[in-house]
C-alpha positions as CSV (number, residue, x, y, z in Angstrom):
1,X,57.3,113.6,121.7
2,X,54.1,111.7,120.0
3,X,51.4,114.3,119.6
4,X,47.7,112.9,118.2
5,X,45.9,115.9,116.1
6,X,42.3,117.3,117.2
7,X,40.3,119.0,114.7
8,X,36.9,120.3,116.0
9,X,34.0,122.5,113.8
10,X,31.0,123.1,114.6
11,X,27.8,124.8,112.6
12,X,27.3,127.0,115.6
13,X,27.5,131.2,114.5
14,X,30.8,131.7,116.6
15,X,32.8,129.3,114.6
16,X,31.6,130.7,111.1
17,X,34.9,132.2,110.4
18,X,36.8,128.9,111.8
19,X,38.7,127.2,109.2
20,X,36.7,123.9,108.0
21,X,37.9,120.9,109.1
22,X,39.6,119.9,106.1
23,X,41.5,122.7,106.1
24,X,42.5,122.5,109.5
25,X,44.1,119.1,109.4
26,X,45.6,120.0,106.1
27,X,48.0,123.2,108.6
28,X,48.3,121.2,111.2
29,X,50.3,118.6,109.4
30,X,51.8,121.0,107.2
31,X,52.6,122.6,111.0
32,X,53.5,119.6,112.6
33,X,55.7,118.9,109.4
34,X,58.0,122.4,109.9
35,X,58.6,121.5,113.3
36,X,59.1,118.0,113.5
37,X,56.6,116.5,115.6
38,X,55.8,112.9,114.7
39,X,52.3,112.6,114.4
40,X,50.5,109.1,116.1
41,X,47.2,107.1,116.0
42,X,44.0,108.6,114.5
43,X,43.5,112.0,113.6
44,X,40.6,112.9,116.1
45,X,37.4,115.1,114.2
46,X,34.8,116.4,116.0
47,X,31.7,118.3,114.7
48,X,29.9,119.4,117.9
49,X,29.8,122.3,120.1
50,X,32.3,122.8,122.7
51,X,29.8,125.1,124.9
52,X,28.8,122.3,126.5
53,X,30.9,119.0,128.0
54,X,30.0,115.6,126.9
55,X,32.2,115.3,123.2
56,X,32.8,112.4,122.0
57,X,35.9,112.1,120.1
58,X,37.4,114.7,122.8
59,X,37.0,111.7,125.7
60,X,38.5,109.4,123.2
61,X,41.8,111.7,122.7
62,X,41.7,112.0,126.4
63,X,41.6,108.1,126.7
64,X,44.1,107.8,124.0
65,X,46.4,110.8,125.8
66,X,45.7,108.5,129.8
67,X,47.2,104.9,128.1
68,X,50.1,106.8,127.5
69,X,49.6,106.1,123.4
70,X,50.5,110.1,122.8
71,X,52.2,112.9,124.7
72,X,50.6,116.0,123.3
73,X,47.7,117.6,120.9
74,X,48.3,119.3,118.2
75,X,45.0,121.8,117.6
76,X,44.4,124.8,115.8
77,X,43.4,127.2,118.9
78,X,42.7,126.5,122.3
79,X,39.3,127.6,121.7
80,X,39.0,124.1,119.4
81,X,39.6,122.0,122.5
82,X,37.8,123.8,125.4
83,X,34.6,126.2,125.7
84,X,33.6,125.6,129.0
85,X,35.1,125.1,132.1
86,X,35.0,121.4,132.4
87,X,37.0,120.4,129.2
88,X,39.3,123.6,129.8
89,X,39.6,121.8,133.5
90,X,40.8,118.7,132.1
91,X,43.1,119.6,129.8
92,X,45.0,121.4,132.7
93,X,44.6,118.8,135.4
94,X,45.7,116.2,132.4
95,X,49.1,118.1,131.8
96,X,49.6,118.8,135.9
97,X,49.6,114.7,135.7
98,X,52.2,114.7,133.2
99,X,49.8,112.6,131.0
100,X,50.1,115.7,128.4
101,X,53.7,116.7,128.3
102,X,52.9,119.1,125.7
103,X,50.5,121.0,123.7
104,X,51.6,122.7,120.1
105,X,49.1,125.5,118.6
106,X,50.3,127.3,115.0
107,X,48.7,130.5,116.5
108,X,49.1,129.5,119.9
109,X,52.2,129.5,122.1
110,X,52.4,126.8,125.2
111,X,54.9,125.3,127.4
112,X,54.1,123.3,130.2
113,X,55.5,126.0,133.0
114,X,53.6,127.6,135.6
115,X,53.2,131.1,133.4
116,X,52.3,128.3,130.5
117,X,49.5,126.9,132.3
118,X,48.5,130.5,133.5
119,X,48.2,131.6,129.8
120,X,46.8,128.2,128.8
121,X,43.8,129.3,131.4
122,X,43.2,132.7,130.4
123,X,42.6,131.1,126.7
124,X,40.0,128.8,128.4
125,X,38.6,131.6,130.5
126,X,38.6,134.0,127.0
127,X,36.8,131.2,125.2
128,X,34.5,130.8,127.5
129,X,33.5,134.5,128.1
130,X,33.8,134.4,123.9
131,X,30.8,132.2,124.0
132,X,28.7,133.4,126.9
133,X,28.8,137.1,125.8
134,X,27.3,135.6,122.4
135,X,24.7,133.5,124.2
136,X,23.7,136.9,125.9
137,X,23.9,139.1,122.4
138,X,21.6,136.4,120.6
139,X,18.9,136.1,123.6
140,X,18.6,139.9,124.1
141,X,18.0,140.0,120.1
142,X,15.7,137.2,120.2
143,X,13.8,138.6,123.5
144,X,13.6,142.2,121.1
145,X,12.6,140.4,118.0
146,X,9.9,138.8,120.1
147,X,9.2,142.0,121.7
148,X,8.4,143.3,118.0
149,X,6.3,141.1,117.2
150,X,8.2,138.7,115.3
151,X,8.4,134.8,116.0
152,X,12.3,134.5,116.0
153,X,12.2,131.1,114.9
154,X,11.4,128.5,112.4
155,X,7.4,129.6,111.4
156,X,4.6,126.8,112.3
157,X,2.5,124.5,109.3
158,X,0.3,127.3,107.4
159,X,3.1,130.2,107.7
160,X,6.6,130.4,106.1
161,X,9.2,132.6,106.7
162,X,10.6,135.5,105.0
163,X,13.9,135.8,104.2
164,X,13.8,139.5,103.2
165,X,11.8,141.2,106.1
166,X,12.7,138.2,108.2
167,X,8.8,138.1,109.3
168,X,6.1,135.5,109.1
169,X,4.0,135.2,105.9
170,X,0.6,133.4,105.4
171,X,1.5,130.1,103.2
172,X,-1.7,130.0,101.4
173,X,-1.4,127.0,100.0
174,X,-1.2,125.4,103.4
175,X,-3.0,128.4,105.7
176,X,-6.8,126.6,104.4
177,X,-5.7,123.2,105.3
178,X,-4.9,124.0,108.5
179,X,-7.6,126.6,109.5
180,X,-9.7,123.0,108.5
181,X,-7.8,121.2,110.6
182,X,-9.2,123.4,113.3
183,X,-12.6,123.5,112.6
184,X,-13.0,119.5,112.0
185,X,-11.2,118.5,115.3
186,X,-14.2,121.4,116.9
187,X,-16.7,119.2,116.0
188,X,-15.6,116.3,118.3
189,X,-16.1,114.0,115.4
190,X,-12.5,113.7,114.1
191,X,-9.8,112.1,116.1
192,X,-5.8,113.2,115.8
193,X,-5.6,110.0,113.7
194,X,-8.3,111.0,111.3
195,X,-6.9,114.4,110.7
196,X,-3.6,112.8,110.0
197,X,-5.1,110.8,107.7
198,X,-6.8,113.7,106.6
199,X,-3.7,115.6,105.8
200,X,-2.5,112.8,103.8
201,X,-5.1,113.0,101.9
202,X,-5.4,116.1,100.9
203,X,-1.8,116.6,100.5
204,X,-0.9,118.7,103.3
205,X,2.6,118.2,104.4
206,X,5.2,120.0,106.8
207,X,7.3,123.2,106.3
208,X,10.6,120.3,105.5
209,X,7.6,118.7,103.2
210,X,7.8,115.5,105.4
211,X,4.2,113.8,106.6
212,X,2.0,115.2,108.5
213,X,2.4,112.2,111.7
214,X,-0.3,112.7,114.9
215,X,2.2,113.8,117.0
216,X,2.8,117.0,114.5
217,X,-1.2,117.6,114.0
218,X,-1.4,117.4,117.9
219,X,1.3,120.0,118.5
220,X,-0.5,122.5,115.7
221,X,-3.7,122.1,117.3
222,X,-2.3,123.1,120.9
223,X,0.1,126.1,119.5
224,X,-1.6,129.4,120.7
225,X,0.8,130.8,117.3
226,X,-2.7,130.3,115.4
227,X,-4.5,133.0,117.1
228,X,-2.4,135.2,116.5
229,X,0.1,135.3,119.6
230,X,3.1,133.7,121.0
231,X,3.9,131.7,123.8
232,X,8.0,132.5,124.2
233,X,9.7,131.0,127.5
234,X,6.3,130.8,129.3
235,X,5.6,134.0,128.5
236,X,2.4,135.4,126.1
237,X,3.2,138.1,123.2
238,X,1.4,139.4,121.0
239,X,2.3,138.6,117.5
240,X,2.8,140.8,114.2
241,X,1.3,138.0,111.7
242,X,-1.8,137.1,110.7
243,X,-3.7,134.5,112.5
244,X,-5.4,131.3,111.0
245,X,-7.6,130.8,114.0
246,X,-10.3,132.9,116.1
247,X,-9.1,132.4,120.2
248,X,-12.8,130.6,120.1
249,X,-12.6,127.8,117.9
250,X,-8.7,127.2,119.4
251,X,-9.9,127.3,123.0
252,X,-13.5,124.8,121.6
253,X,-10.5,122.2,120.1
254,X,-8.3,122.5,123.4
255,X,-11.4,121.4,125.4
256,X,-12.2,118.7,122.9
257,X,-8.7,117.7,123.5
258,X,-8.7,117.2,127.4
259,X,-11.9,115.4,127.3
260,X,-9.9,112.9,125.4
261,X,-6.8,113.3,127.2
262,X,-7.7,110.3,129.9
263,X,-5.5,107.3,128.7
264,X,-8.0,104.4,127.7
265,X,-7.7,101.3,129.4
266,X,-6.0,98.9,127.1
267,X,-8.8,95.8,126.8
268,X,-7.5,92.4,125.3
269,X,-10.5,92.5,123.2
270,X,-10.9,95.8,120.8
271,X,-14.8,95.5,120.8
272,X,-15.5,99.3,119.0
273,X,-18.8,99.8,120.6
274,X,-18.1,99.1,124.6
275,X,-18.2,102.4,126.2
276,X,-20.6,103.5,123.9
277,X,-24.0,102.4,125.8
278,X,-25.8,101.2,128.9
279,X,-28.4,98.5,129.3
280,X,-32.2,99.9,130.2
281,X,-31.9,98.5,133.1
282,X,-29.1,100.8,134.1
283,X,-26.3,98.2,133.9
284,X,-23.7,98.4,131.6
285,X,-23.2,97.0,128.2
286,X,-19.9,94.2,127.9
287,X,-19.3,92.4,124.8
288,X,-17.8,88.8,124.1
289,X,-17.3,86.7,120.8
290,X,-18.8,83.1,120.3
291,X,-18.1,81.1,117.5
292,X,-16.3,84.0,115.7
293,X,-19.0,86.9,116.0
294,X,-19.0,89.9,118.5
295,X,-22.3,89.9,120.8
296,X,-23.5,93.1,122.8
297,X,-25.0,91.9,126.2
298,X,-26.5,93.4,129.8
299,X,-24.2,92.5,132.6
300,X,-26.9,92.4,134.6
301,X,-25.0,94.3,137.9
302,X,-28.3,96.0,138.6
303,X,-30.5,93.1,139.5
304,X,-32.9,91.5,137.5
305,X,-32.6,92.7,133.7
306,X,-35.8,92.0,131.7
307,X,-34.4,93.2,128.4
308,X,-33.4,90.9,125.8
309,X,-29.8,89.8,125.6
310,X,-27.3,88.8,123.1
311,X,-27.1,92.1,119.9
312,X,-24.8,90.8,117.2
313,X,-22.3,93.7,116.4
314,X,-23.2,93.3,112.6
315,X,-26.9,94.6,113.4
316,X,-25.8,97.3,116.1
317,X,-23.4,98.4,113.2
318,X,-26.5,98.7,110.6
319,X,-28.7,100.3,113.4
320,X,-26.3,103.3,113.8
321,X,-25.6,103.0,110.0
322,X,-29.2,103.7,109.4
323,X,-29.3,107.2,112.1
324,X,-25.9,108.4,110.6
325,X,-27.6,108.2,107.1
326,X,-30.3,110.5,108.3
327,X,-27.6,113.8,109.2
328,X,-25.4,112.8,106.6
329,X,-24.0,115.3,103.7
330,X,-22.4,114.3,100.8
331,X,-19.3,116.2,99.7
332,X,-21.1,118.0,97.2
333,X,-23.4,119.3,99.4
334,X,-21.0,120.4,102.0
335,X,-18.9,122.5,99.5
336,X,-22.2,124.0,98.6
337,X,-23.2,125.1,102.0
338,X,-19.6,126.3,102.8
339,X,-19.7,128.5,99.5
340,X,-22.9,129.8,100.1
341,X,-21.2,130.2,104.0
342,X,-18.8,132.4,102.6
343,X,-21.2,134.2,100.1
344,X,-23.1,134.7,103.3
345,X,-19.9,136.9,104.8
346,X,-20.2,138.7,102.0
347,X,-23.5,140.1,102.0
348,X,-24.6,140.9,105.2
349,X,-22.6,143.6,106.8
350,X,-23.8,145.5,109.0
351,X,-23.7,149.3,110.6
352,X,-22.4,148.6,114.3
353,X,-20.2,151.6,114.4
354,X,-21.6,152.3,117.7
355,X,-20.7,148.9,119.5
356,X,-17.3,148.9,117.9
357,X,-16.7,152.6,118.7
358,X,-17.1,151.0,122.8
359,X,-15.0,148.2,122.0
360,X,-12.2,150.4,121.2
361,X,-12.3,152.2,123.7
362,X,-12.4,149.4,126.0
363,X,-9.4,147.9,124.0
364,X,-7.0,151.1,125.0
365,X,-7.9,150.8,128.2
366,X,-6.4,147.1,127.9
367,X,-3.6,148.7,125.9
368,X,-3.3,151.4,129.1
369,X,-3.3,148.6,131.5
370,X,-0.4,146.9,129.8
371,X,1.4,149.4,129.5
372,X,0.9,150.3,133.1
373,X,2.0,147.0,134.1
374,X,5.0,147.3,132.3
375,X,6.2,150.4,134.1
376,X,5.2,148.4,137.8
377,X,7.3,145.6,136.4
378,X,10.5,147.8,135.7
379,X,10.0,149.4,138.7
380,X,10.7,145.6,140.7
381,X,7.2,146.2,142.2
382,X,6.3,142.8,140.5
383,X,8.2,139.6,140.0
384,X,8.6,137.6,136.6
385,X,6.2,135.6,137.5
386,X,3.0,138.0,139.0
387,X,4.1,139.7,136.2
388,X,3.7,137.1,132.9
389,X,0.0,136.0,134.9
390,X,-1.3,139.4,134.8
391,X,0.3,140.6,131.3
392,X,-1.6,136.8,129.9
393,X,-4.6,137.7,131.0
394,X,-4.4,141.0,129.5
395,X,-3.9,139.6,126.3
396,X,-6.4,137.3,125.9
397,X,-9.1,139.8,127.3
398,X,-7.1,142.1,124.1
399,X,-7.6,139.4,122.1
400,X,-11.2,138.6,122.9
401,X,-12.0,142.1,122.7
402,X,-10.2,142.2,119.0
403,X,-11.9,139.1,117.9
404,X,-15.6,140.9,118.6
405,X,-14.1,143.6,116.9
406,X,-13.8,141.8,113.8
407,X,-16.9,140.0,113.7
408,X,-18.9,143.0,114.2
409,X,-16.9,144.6,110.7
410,X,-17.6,141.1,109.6
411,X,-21.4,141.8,110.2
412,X,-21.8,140.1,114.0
413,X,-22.1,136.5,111.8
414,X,-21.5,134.9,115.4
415,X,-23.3,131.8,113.9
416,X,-20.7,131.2,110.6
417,X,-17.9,129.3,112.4
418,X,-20.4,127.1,114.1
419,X,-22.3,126.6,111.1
420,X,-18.9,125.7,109.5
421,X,-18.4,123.3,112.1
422,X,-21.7,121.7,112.1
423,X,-21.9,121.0,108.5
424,X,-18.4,119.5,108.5
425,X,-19.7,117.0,111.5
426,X,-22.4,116.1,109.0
427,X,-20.2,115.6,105.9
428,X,-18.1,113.4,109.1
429,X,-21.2,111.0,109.4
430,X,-21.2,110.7,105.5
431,X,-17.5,109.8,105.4
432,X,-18.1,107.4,108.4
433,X,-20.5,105.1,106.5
434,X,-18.5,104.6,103.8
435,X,-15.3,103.6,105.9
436,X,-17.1,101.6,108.4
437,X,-15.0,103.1,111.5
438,X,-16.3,101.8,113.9
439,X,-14.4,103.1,116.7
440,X,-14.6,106.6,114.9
441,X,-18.7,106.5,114.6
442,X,-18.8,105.8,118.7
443,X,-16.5,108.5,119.4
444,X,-19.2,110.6,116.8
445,X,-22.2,109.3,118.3
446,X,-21.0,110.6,122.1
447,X,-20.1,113.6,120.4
448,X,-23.8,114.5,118.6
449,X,-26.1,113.4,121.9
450,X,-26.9,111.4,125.0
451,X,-28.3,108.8,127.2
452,X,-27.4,105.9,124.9
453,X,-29.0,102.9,125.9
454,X,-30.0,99.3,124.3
455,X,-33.7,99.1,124.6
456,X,-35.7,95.5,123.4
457,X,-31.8,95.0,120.7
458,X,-32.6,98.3,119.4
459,X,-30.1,100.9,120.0
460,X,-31.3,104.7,121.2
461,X,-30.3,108.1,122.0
462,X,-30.8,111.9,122.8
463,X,-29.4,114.1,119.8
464,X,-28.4,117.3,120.4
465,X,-30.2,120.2,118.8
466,X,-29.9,120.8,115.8
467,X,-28.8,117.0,115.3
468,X,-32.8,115.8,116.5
469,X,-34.0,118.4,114.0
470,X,-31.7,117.4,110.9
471,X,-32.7,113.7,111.8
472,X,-36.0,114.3,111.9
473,X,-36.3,115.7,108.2
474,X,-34.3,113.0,107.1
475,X,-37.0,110.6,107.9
476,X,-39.4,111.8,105.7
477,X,-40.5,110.7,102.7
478,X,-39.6,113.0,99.8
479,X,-36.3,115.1,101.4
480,X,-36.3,118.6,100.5
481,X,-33.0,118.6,99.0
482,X,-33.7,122.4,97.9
483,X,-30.6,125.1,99.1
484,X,-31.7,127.0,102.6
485,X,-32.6,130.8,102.8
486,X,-30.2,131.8,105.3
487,X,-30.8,134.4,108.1
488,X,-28.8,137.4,107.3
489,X,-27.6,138.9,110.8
490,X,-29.6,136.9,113.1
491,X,-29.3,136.5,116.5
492,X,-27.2,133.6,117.7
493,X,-29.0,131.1,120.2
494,X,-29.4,127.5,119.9
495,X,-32.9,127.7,118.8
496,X,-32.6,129.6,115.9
497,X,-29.0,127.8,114.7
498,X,-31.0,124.5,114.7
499,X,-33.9,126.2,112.9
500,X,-31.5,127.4,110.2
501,X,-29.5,123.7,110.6
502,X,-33.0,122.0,109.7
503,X,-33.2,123.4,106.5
504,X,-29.9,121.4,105.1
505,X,-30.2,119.7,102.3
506,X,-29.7,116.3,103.3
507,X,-27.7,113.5,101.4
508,X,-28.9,110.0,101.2
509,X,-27.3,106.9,100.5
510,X,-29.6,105.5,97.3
511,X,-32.0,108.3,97.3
């Protein structure tokens, strides 16, 4: 008999106590050497799972067994060759062929007999319950863990895990970062790119300290994990940790993010303003380069077009140059603003005792509700599915409800994160005129107002308030670059945030 030796470890949990590999080969030889079998061809390793079929090295013993190269395996266990019932089939149809003629175990006996084959398939069949009865043990700890409170795996960029309560802890180092990431990609003037760019920059890396890529920056800004829950198997829990992110802002970025979630038509020319405008006439703007220079036109699909034709990119680029200059903030200004922001949280609290006392009460109704729907759901008066829709919405009226909550402690400053977000949109249109990103300051531009047209080669547009209002005090003569008096607990319209937003101070380029 020529037997071929199969060696097989894997990092799963089951095979922790499983001899390593090395040590393996080292008693099977030393086996194969007591009784004589002559040993033939490679020694076959395998480091993967045998839960599922699709090995590698195992087909290649197989192949090696089927030219007729070997008679038999020599393995530690049956467990090591099969752990489902596909492998464990082969291995049995492969000896009922006669293409194995044997099978030698050192804890293991087999002979290729009827009762052999019949033991040979309990093994299998023991195996394989082995590993299912785990998979169930580990997903009905994981479904408790998450039951608790407690993500059950690897924590997201801002939190890290601990190893002693085996909860999620606030990285601080990183929790800022990304709490920024949140509130720049709010304003609609930062693109995935940008913040990745961003992250580089400021030196904020993932949890295996690898780059921050836009593929990783797009998954943090879609994970509901920042607001303080978690989204387990399509299901919404709440979670134990601390979040980075008010549900607000998270749900401002997702709608920033489906508004650019159309895939762009890929032009053979990359001119950075098309898109951006429209012709007075109504027509659109194209673009085209003669004698190496980009020129903004009418297309004249309206009819006649009396405007005058032919913008050279160069002097576009100035003309929005000169309006971003107006709402721009220079970095020391912004970090002025956002300390005074947070000085501002400071001071005026509120007594709302009143308002919050109603709030709680209407959160335990919530808590009643979900706990009611719990009961209906064990009951089978609900399915999986009724059930995870109702218990979601649940949760985020919980959350919402926890949220007001907390600004109302906080002193009702309903205005701050906007605030936050709007002076960061202005330290944007700073940062844009010193890069020159073109294809950034459109995407900015259709951000901050509308109704962009080319009038007479001079480019024009509708700010938004309190855009208008900042641009209009940066057009005058002798900017009042003096700090603000901010309104302590006022009331949160759009008038009075673009009163208080006219009051910057402004930053200008030579001034």
């Amino acid at each position: 008999m020529r037997y071929v030796i199969y060696a097989r470890k894997s990092t799963e949990d089951e095979d922790r106590q499983v001899l390593s590999i090395e040590a393996q080969i080292f008693e099977l030889r030393e086996f194969a050497a007591k009784e004589k079998l002559e040993i033939v061809g490679p020694t076959f390793v395998e480091t993967k799972t045998a839960k599922e079929p699709g090995r590698i090295k195992f087909a290649e013993m197989l192949s090696f067994l089927e030219k007729g190269k070997a008679d038999g395996i020599i393995s530690w266990h049956p467990d090591r060759l099969a752990r489902n019932s596909v492998d464990g089939g082969k291995i049995i149809y492969f000896v009922d062929r006669g293409l194995i003629k044997s099978l030698k175990f050192p804890t293991f006996w087999f002979e290729p007999t009827p009762q052999g084959l019949f033991m040979l398939n309990i093994a299998f069949g023991q195996s394989k319950y082995f590993v299912d009865n785990l998979r169930e043990n580990v997903k009905r700890g994981l479904r408790q863990k998450i039951r608790n409170g407690v993500w059950p795996g690897w924590a997201p960029v801002g939190y890290t895990n601990n190893l002693k309560t085996r909860g999620i802890d606030i990285d601080h180092d990183k929790a800022l970062k990304v709490r920024g990431m949140f509130e720049m990609y709010a304003t609609g003037a930062y693109t995935l790119h940008s913040l990745a760019n961003w992250c580089k920059e400021n030196n904020l890396r993932g949890n295996l300290d690898k780059e921050m890529s836009i593929n990783t920056v797009y998954k943090i800004l879609q994970n509901i994990f920042y607001t303080g829950l978690m989204k387990y198997r399509g299901e919404i829990f709440e979670g134990a940790h601390e979040p980075l992110t008010s549900k607000k802002l998270f749900d401002t970025c997702q709608e920033v993010m489906s508004k650019r979630g159309k895939q762009k038509e890929i032009r053979k020319h990359n001119f950075s303003f098309l898109g951006l405008m429209k012709c007075k006439c109504g027509a659109s703007i194209t673009a085209e380069t003669q004698k190496g220079f980009i020129y903004y036109r009418c297309t004249k699909k309206k009819g006649l077009c009396k405007e005058k034709h032919f913008l050279r990119e160069e002097m576009l680029t100035d003309q929005i140059k000169s309006f971003l200059q107006k709402v721009s903030l220079s970095s020391q200004d912004t970090e002025k603003v956002l300390a005074v922001l947070d000085s501002e949280q400071d001071k005026a609290r509120q007594d709302s005792q009143a308002e919050i006392g109603t709030l709680k009460r209407q959160l335990e109704t919530i808590e009643a509700k979900l706990q009611k729907l719990l009961d209906v759901y064990l009951a089978d008066a609900l399915s999986t599915e009724e059930y995870a829709a109702k218990k979601q919405s649940l949760l985020f009226q919980k959350g919402a409800l926890s949220e007001k909550i907390a600004d109302i402690e906080q002193r009702g400053l309903s205005w701050l994160e906007p605030a936050r977000e709007f002076i960061l949109s202005l330290h944007q249109a700073a940062k844009l005129i010193e890069t020159e990103n073109k294809a950034e300051m459109t995407t900015f531009l259709k951000n901050i107002g509308s109704n962009h047209i080319l009038e007479n080669r001079q480019f024009k547009f509708s700010p938004k308030t309190p855009y208008d209002l900042v641009a209009e005090r940066g057009e005058a003569t002798s900017p009042d670059l003096s700090f603000p008096n901010w309104c302590r607990g006022g009331e949160s319209n759009t008038r009075h945030d673009a009163l208080q937003a006219s009051a910057l101070p402004l930053s200008y380029h030579g001034g």
